[in-house]
Structures are given as C-alpha cells and as structure tokens.
C-alpha positions in Angstrom: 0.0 0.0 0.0 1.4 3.4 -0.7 2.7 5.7 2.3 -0.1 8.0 3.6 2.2 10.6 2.0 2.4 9.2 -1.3 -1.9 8.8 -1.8 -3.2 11.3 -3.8 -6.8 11.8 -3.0 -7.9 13.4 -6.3 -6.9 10.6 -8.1 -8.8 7.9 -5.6 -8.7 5.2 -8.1 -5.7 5.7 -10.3 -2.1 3.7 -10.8 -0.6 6.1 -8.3 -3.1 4.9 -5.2 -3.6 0.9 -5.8 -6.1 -0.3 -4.3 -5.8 -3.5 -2.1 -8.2 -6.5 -3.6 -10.9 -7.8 -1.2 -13.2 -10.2 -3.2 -16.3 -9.3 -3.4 -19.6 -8.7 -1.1 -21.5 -11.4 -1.6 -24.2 -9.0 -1.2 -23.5 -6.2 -3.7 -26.2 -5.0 -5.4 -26.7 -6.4 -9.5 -25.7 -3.4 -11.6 -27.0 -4.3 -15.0 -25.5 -2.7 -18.0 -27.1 -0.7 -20.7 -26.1 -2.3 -24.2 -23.6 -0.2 -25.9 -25.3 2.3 -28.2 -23.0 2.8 -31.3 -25.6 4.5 -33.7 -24.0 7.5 -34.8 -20.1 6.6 -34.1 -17.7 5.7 -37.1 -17.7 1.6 -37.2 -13.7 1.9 -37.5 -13.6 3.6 -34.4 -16.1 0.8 -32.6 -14.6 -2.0 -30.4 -16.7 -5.2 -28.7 -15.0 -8.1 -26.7 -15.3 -11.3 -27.1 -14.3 -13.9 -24.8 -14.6 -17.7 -25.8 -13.4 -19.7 -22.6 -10.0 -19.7 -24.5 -8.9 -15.9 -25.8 -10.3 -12.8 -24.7 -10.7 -11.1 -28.3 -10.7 -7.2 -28.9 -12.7 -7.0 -32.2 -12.0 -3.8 -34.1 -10.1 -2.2 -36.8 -7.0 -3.2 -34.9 -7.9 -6.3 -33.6 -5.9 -8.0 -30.5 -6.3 -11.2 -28.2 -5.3 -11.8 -24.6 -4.9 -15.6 -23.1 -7.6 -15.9 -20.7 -10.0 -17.9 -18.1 -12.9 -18.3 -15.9 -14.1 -21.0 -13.8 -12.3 -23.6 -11.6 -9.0 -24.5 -12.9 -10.2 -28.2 -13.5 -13.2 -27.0 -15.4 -15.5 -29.1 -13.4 -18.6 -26.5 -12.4 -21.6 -25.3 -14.8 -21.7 -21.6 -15.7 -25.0 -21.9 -13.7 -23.0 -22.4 -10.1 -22.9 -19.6 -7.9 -19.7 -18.3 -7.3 -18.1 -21.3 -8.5 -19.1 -21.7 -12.2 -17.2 -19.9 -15.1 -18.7 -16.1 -16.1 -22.4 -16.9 -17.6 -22.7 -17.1 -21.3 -24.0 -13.7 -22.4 -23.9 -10.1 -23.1 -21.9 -7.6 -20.8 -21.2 -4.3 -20.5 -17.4 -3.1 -19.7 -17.2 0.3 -18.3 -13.1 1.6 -18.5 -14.2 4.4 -15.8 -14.6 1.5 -13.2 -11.1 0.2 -13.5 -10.0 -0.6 -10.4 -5.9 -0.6 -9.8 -4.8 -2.7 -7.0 -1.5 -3.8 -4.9 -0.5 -6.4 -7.0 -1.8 -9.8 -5.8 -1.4 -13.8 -7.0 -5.3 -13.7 -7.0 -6.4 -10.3 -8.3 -3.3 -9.1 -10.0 -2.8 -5.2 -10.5 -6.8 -4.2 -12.6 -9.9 -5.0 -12.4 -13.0 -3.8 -13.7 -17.0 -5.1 -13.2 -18.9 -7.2 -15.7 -22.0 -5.3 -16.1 -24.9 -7.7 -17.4 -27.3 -6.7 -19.7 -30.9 -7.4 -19.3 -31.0 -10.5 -21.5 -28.1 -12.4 -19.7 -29.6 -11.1 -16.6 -32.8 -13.0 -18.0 -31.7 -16.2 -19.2 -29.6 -16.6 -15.6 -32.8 -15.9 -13.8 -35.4 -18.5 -15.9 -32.1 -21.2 -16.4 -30.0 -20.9 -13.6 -32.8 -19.6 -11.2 -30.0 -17.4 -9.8 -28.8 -14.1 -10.6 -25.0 -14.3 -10.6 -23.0 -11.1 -9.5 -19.8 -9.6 -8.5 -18.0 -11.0 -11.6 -14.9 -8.8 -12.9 -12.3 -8.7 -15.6 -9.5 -9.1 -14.3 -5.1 -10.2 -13.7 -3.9 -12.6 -11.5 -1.2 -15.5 -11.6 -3.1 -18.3 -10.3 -5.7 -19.7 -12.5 -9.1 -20.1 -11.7 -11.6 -18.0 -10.6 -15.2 -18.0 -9.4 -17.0 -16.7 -12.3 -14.3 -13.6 -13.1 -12.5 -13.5 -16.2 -9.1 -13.6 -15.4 -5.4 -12.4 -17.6 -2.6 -14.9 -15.9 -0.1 -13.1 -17.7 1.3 -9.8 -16.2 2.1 -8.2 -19.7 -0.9 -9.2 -20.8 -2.9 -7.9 -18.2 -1.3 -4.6 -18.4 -2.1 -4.5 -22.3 -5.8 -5.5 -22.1 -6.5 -2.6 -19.3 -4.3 0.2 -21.2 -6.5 -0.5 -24.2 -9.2 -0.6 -22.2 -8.5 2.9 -20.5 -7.0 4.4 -23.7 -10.6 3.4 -25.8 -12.2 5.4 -22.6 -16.1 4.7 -23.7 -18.3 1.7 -22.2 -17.7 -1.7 -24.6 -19.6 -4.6 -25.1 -18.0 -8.1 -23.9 -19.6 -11.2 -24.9 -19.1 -14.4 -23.4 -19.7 -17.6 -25.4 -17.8 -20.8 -25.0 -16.5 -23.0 -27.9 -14.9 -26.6 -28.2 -14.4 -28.5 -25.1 -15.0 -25.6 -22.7 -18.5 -25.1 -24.5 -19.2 -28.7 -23.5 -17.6 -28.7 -19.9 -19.3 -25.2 -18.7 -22.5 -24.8 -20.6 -25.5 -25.4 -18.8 -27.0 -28.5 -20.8 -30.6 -27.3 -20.2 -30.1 -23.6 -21.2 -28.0 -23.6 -24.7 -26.5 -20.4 -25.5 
C-alpha cells in the first residue's frame, strides 16, 4: 500500500493509489449494463470483446487477443453455479471508468474492472439458472481459476488489455460464449447459448 504521504486523493482510483483486492460482497447489489449504443459513431472507431473460454478477443479495426480464463481450474462446475461456475454465457457491459488498480496480488493481479450484465443475460440466468449471478470482474492474477471472473494470468498481458481498455475510454460490449471442449464442460445443458 502506498505511504499515507504518497496517496493522492484526487486521483482515488488511479495507478498512483492501488487499491488492495478484497473479493467481493456477496451482497452487492446487481448493476445491470445498458447495451452499448454505437448508432452515430464511425464503425472503424467501434470495439466489442469477445471472450470464448480460451482468448479474450478485442474486435476492431485493430484487432488484439489476450490468453484468458474463468471457472475452476479443473473446469468441473456449470456456468450456472454460484460463485463457483465460469462467467455466464451472455452479453456484458465493460465500463473503462470502473477500473479498479490494486496492490498487486497472486489472485487479483494489479486491474480489475466489473462485468456489467445486460438485461438478457440477466434473464436467461434468472429463468435457467434460477439465480442471478453477481460480482463477476475482468480481471489479472497469476493463479488460474476464478469463481466466475475472467481472469489475464499473464502480467504483460494484463497490463495491455487494461491500457486498451482505458485508452478506448467509452463503455464496450464483452460477450461471453464458450467454444470446443469448454463449451461442453461449462455450458449449462438445459439452457443452450
């Protein structure tokens, strides 16, 4: 943690004052995302993430793709188990001005930013899972698995996804659907995606 002397309180949340990272309350409010509106912007200047259990995908003009995962490490729970299962398949809202920097950490890493669900994932968790699942984040970290976060093992990586994300600096679509074997292992059989 920095020295009392070194924080910086108009810059609360910046690289300067890192933020220690508790996990989350289990009793945080949902915040559910608006979808991204991109009516009106250039479509060269619009990015959307994808994430596919394997790669988390920038999709733009300039595409790039970060190593990345969510769940257990042994893959053995359902995107349907509460805070255990890998991030819900589904549409998510990213917003860079809730980037969270942190004392670096095995589990966390250095960022972290919330996984704001839009009204259809929140729907299909509610009538498949018959749970709402919350406090998920994007974030770094060096030991994999997580409890429904998606998580950058790599340091270098980590540091490029959240730069891009701060340097794009407007709210960005993420959407989570799992391919191959992670498809099979994390997909709730009842509720195809």
């Amino acid at each position: 943690m920095p020295e009392q002397s070194d924080f910086d309180p108009s810059a609360i949340n910046s690289p300067r004052n890192r933020l220690p990272a508790p996990p989350p309350d289990t009793s945080e409010d949902l915040v559910i995302g608006e979808p991204v509106d991109t009516t009106g912007i250039d479509a060269a200047l619009v990015a959307r993430l994808a994430f596919d259990g394997y790669k988390l995908r920038w999709v733009a003009a300039q595409p790039k793709e970060w190593t990345a995962f969510s769940g257990l490490a042994d893959e053995s729970a359902r995107e349907s188990k509460q805070d255990i299962g890998p991030t819900p398949q589904g549409h998510f809202t990213i917003n860079p001005a809730d980037i969270q920097y942190l004392e670096p950490g095995a589990d966390w890493g250095s960022h972290r930013v919330r996984l704001q669900p839009v009204a259809a994932t929140v729907n299909r968790m509610r009538d498949c899972f018959k749970l709402i699942r919350t406090g998920m984040y994007i974030h770094g970290g060096g030991v994999k698995g997580t409890k429904g976060c998606i998580e950058l093992n790599d340091d270098t990586e980590e540091k490029a996804f959240f730069d891009a994300l701060a340097a794009y600096g407007s709210p960005i679509d993420l959407e989570v659907k799992y391919t191959g074997a992670r498809e099979r292992a994390y997909e709730e059989a009842a509720c195809p995606y």
